[in-house]
C-alpha positions in Angstrom: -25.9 -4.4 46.5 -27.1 -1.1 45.0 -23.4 -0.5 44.1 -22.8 -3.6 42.1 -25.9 -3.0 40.6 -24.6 0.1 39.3 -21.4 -1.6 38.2 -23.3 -4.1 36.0 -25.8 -1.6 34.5 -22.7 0.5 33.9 -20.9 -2.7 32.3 -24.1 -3.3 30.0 -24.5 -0.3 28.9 -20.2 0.0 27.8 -20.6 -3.5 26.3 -23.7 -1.7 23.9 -21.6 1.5 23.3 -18.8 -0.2 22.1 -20.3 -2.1 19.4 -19.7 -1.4 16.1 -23.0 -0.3 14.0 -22.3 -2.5 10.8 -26.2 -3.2 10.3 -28.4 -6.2 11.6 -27.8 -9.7 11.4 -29.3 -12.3 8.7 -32.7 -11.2 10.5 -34.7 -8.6 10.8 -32.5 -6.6 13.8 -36.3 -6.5 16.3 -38.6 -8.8 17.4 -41.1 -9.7 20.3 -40.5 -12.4 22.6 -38.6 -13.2 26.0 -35.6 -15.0 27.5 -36.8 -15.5 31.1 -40.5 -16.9 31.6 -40.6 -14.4 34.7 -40.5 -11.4 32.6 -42.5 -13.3 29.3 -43.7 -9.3 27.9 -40.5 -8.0 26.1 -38.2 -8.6 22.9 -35.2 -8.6 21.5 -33.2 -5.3 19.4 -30.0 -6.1 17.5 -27.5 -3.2 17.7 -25.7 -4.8 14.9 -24.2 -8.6 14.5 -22.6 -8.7 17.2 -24.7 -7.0 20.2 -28.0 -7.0 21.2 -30.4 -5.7 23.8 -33.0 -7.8 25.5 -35.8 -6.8 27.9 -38.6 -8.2 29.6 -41.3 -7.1 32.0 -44.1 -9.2 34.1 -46.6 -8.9 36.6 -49.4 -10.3 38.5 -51.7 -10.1 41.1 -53.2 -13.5 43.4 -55.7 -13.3 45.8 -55.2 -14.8 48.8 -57.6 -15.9 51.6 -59.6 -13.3 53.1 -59.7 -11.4 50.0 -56.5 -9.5 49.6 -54.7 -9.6 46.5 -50.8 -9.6 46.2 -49.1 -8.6 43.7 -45.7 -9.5 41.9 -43.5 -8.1 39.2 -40.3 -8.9 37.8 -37.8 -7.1 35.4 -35.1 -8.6 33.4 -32.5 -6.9 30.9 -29.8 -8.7 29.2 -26.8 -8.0 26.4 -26.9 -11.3 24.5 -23.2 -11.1 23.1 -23.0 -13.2 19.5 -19.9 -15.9 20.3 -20.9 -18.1 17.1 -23.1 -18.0 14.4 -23.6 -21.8 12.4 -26.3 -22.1 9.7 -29.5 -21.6 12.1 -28.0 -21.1 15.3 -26.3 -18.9 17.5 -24.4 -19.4 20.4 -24.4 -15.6 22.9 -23.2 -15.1 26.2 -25.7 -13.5 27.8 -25.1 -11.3 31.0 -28.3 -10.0 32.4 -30.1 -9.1 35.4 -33.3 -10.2 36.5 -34.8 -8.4 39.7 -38.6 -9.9 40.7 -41.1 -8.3 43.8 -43.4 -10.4 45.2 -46.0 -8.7 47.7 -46.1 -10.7 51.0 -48.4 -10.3 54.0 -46.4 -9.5 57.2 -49.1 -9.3 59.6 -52.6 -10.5 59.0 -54.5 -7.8 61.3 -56.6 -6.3 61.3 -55.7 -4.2 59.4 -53.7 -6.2 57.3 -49.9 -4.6 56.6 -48.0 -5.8 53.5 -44.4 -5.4 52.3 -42.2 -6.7 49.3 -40.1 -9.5 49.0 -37.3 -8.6 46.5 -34.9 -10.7 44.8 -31.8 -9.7 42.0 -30.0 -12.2 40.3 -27.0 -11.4 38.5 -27.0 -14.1 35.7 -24.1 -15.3 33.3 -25.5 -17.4 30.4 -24.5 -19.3 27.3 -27.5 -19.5 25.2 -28.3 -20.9 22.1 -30.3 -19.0 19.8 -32.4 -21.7 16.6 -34.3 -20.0 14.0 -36.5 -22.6 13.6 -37.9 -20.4 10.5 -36.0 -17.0 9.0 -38.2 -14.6 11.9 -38.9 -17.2 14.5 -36.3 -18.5 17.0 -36.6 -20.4 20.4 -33.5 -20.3 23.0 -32.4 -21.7 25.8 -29.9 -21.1 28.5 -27.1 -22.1 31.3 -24.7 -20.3 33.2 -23.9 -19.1 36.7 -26.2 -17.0 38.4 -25.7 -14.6 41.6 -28.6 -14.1 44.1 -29.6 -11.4 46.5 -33.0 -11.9 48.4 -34.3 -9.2 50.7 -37.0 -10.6 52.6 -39.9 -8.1 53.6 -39.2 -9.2 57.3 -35.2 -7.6 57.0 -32.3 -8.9 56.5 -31.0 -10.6 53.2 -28.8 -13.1 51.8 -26.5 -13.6 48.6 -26.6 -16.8 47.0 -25.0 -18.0 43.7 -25.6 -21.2 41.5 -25.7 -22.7 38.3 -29.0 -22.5 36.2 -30.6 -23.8 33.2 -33.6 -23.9 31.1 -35.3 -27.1 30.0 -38.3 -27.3 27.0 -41.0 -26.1 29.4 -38.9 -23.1 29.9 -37.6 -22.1 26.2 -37.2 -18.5 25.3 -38.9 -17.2 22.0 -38.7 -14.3 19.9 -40.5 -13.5 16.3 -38.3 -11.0 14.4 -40.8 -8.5 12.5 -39.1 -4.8 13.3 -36.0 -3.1 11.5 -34.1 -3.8 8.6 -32.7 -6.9 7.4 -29.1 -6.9 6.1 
């Protein structure tokens, strides 16, 4: 798993050095926001029309009975690829990876001993991009999506499936850094 991960960071990062640098879109090319309500603190940078670069980070911690608190992050980076551009929309393909830790309790105790459930999904997404005004734009998604979960106990398993977003789920980002063109 650690190899393909390598292979699609490698892929992203090719996709991002290819691109031309012929300025930012009708937008300002930066903006806060997220793609993926796991990873909600992040934004959005436009290389130029064509490429961008998002990111996301988020985290967590619950308590749980007895008074232990667990905590979970998740990371997810993206190159939302411009495919079509109408009059306020824009329709990207989107490959990205999403990898999310939750902290689990493996034996209770005492003392109580805690390890990491880890899951990295590959996704491949369509999105489509509306600026509902000229900085603000809300997305949504659906594509294919790859999954490896390592359970804290051992073992893993790769799953893959189709995924979308619905309402409760939309993306946002407010474009406020970097030149507009």
């Amino acid at each position: 798993m650690k190899r393909l991960l390598g292979a699609v960071l490698l892929a992203l990062v090719t996709l991002t050095g290819v691109a031309s640098a012929q300025g930012a879109a009708e937008h300002e090319q930066g903006g806060v926001g997220f793609h993926s309500i796991q990873a909600p603190l992040g934004g959005r940078w436009w290389l130029n029309p064509k490429f961008a670069i998002d990111a996301g980070l988020g985290f967590g911690s619950n308590e749980v009975g007895g008074g232990e608190n667990l905590s979970h992050w998740a990371l997810d980076i993206g190159v939302p690829i411009t495919m079509r551009k109408f009059d306020r929309l824009s329709v990207l393909f989107r490959p990205g990876i999403l990898y999310q830790s939750q902290e689990v309790i493996t034996d209770p105790g005492p003392p109580v001993i805690k390890d990491n459930d880890t899951q990295m999904a590959l996704n491949l997404e369509l999105e489509a991009e509306v600026f509902l005004t000229d900085r603000f734009s809300v997305s949504a998604s659906e594509g294919l999506s790859f999954i490896n979960t390592s359970p804290a106990g051992g073992g893993s398993t790769t799953d893959w499936g189709t995924t979308g977003a619905n309402f409760t789920t939309l993306g946002f980002h407010v474009y406020m850094f970097g030149s507009k063109k």
